[in-house]
Backbone bond lengths (Angstrom), bond angles and torsions (degrees), N, CA, C in turn:
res aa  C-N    CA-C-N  psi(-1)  N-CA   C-N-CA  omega(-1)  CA-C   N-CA-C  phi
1 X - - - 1.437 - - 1.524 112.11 -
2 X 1.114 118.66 -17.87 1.446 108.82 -177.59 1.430 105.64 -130.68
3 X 1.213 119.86 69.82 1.489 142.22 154.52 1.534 108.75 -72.64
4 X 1.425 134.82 9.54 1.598 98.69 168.51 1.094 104.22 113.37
5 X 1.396 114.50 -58.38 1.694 110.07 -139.98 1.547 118.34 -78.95
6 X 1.426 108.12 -27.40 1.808 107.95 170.07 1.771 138.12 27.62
7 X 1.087 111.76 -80.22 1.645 93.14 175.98 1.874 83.02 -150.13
8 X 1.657 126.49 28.48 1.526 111.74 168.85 1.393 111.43 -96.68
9 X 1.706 105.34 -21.16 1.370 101.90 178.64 1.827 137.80 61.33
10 X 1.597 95.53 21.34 1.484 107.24 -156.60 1.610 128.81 67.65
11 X 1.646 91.30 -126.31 1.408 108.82 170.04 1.322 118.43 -55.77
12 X 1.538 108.99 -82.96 1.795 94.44 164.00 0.846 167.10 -85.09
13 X 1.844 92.08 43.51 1.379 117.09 157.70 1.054 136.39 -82.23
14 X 1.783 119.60 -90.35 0.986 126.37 173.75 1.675 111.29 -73.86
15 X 1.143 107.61 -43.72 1.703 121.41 -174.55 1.456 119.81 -63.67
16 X 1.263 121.44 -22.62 1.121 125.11 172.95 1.544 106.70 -97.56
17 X 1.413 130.30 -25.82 1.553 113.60 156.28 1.673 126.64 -66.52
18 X 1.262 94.30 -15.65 1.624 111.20 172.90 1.598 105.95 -77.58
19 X 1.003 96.66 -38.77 1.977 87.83 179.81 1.390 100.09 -70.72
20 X 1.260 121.33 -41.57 1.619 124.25 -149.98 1.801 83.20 -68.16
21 X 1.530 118.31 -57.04 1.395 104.99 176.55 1.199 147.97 -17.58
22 X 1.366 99.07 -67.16 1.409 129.82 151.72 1.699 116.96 -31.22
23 X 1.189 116.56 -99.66 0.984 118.87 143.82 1.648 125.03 21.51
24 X 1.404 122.14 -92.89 1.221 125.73 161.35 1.411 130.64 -62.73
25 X 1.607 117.74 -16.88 1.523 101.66 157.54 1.788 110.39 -85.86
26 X 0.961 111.98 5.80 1.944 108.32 170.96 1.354 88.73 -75.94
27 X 1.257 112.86 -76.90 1.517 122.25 -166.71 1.568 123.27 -52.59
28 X 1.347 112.88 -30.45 1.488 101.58 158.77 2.041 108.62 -84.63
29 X 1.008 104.54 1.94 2.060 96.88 168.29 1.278 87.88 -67.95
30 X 1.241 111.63 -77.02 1.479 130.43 -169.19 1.488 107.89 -16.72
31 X 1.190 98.02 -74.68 1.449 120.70 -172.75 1.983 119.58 -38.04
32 X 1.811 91.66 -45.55 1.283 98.49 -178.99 1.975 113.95 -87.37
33 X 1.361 109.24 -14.04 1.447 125.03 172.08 1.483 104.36 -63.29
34 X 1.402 119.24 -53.01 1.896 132.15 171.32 1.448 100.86 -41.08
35 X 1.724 99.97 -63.21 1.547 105.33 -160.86 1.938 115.83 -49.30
36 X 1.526 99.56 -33.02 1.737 121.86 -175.51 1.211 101.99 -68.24
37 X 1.261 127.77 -56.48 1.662 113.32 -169.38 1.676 120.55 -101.95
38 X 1.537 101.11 5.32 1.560 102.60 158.82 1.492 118.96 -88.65
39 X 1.306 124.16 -3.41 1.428 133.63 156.78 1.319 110.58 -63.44
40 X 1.304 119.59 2.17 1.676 107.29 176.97 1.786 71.42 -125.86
41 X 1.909 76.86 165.42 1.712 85.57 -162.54 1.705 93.71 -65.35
42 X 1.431 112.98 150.55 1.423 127.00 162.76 1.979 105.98 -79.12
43 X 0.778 127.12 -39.03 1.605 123.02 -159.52 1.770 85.16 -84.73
44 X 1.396 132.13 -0.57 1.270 105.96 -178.82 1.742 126.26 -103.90
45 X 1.147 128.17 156.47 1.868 107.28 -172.71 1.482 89.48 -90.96
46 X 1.091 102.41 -174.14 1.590 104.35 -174.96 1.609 98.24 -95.67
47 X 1.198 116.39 -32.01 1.869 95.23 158.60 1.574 124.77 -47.09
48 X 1.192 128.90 -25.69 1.090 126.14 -179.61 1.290 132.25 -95.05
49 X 1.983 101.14 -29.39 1.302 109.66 137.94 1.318 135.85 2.82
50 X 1.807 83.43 -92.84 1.582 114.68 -176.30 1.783 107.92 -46.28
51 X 1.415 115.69 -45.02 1.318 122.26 -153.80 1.558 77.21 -67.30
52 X 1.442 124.07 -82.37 1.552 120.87 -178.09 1.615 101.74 -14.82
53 X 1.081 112.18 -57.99 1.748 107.62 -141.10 1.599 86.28 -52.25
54 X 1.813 114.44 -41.92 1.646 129.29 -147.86 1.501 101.68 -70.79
55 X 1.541 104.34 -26.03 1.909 107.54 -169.69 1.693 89.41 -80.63
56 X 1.487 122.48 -42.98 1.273 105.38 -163.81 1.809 103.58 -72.26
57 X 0.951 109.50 -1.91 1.804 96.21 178.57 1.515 101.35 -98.89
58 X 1.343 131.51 -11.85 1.494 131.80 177.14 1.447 102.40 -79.87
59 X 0.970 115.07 -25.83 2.114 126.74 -163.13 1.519 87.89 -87.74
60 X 1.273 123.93 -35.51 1.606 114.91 -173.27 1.400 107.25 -100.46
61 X 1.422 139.34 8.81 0.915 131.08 173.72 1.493 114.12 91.43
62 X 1.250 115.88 -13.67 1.642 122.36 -162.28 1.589 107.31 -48.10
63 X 1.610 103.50 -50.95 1.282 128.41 179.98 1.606 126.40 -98.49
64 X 1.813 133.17 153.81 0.905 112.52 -175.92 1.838 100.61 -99.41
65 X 1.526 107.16 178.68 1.394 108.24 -164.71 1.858 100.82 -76.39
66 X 1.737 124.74 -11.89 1.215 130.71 127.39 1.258 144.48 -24.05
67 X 1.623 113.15 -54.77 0.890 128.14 171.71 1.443 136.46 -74.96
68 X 1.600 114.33 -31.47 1.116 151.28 155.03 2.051 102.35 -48.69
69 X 1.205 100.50 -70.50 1.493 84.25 164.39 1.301 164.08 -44.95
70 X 1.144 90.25 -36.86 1.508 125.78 149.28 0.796 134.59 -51.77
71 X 1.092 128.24 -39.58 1.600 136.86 -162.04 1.579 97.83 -117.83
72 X 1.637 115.90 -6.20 1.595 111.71 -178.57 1.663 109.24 -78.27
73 X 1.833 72.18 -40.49 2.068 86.09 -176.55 1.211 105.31 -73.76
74 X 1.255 128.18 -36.50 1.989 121.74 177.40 1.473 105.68 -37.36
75 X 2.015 106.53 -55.56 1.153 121.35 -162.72 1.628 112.03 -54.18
76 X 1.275 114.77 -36.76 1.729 132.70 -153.63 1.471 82.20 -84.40
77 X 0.997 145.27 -53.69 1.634 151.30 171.68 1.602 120.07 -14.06
């Protein structure tokens, strides 16, 4: 009578809610890893990226309209 088995039922008991666990925290990593790098535009290559990233530091002044050149033609390289 006292083998254990009670309401875990083995495998699809406890062990198979343990996989299912598992399971759904991969898939929500996953999920939130997608969510991180589709916040940068998807339709863009990362050459074009960069060029964005380079116009937004010319628009703020970061860079001079010199400097900006420079670093366009490095990029085109």
């Amino acid at each position: 009578m006292m083998n254990g088995g009670g309401m875990s039922g083995g495998f699809f008991g406890t062990g198979f809610i343990f996989i299912i666990l598992i399971l759904a925290i991969v898939a929500i990593g996953f999920w939130m890893m997608k969510g991180k790098n589709s916040e940068r535009s998807p339709n863009l290559t990362q050459q074009q990226h960069s060029f964005e990233l380079l116009k937004q530091r010319l628009a703020r002044g970061e860079i001079s309209e010199e400097e900006y050149d420079r670093l366009k033609r490095k990029m085109k390289d």
